[in-house]
N, C-alpha and C positions, 0 to 999 in steps of 0.2 A: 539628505541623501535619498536616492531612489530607493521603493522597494523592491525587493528581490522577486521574480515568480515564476511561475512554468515546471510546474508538475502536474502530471495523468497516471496516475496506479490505478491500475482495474483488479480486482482479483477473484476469481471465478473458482465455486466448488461445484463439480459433476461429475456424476456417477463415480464418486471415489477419488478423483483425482481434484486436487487445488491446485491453483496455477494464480502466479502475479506478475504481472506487464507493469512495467513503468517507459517512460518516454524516456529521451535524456535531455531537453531543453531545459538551459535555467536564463531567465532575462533580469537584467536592471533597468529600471523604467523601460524604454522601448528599443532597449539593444540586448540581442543575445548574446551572452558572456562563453555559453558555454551550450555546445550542444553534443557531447555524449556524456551526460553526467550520469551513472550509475545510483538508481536509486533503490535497489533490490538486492537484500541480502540471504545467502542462507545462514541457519542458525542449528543450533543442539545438533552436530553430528550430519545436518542436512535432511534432518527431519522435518524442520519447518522452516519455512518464508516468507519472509517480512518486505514491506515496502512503505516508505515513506514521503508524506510532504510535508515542506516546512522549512524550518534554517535545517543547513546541514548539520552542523553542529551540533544541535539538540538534538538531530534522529541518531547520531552516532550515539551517543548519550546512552539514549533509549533503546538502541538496538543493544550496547551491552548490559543495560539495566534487564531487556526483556532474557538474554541470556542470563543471566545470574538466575531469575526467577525459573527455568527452563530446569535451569540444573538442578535447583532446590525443589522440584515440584517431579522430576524423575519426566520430565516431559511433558505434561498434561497442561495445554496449551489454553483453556480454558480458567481453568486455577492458576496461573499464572499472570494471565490477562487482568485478571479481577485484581491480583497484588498489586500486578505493577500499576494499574491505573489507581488504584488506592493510596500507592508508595507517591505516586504522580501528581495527586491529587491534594496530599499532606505536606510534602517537602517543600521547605520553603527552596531549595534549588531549584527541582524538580518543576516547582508550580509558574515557574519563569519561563520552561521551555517549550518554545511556538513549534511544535510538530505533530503531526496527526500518523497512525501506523495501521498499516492492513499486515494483519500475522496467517499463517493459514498452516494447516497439516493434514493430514490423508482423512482425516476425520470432519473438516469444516474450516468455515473461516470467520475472523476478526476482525469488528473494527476498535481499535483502543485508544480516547483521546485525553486530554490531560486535565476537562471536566470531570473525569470519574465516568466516561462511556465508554462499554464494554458489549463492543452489540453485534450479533450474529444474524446478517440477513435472511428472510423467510426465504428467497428466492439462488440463495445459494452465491449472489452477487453484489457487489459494494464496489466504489470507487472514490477517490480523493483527491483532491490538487484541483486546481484553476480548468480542465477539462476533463475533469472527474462525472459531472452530467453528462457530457457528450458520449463520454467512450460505455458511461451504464445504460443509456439508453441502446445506442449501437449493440451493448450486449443481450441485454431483453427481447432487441428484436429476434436478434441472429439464433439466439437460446428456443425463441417460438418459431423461429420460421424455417431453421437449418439442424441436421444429426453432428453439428461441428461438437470438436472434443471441447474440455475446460479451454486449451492453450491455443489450439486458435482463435476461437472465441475472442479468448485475450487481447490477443495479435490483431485482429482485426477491429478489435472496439478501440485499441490504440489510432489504430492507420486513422480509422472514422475521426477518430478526435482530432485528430492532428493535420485532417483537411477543414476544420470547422474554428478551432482555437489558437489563436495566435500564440498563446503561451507553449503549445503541445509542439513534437515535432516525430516526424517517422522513424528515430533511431529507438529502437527500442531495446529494453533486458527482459526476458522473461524467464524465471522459475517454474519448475512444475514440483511437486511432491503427489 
């Protein structure tokens, strides 16, 4: 059987505000099965933002595992991160599931993968999925060369990717917090 692919999450923190774009392409070998697939959640009350690549299956996994730790942590998106990739990291369930998650809150942003990384870009920006280069580059630029907010930024490191990656496509979801 083919593999599955075609995800772009960018997720952008500036001046306060975090923001996560995801595309909706998902492909099997070289056919699109699906192109608005929603891969951006809110979480705790809609305080924070997650977005994922990978099997579906396992980010839904992980999106309620990262809730649980949300609620037990009173929000603190940081201490959190650190459990669940810890929990992620030891579970023999857990350590099966092929997804990588960008978490974000009015404070900063996430990356949490199921190695045990827990990583906060110096630059305020991270990206994931099969046109995850393309759309961070596209943002580095726009970040040094334009006063655009976190979410257009977003929006625009999408469109960019999604004229470059075959996997990417222009429907997009974006969050802000």
């Amino acid at each position: 059987m083919s593999q599955m692919h075609g995800t772009t999450i960018i997720g952008i923190h500036k001046d306060g505000h975090s923001s996560i774009c995801g595309d909706g392409q998902v492909t099997l070998g070289d056919t699109v099965v699906k192109s608005t697939a929603i891969k951006i959640r809110r979480l705790f009350d809609s305080k924070v933002v997650a977005g994922f690549a990978g099997a579906t299956s396992d980010a839904f996994s992980l999106f309620e595992k990262l809730e649980e730790k949300l609620k037990s942590n009173k929000g603190n998106l940081r201490k959190s991160a650190v459990e669940l990739a810890k929990e992620w990291r030891s579970d023999r369930y857990l350590r099966r599931l092929e997804a990588m998650l960008i978490a974000a809150d009015k404070s900063g942003i996430i990356l949490i993968t199921g190695v045990g990384d827990v990583l906060e870009p110096d630059d305020g920006m991270i990206a994931i999925g099969s046109g995850g280069n393309y759309a961070l580059s596209a943002a580095r630029a726009l970040a040094r060369n334009t006063k655009l907010s976190s979410h257009d930024i977003a929006i625009q490191s999408i469109l960019i990717a999604s004229e470059i990656c075959i996997y990417t496509n222009s429907n997009y979801v974006i969050e802000e917090v």
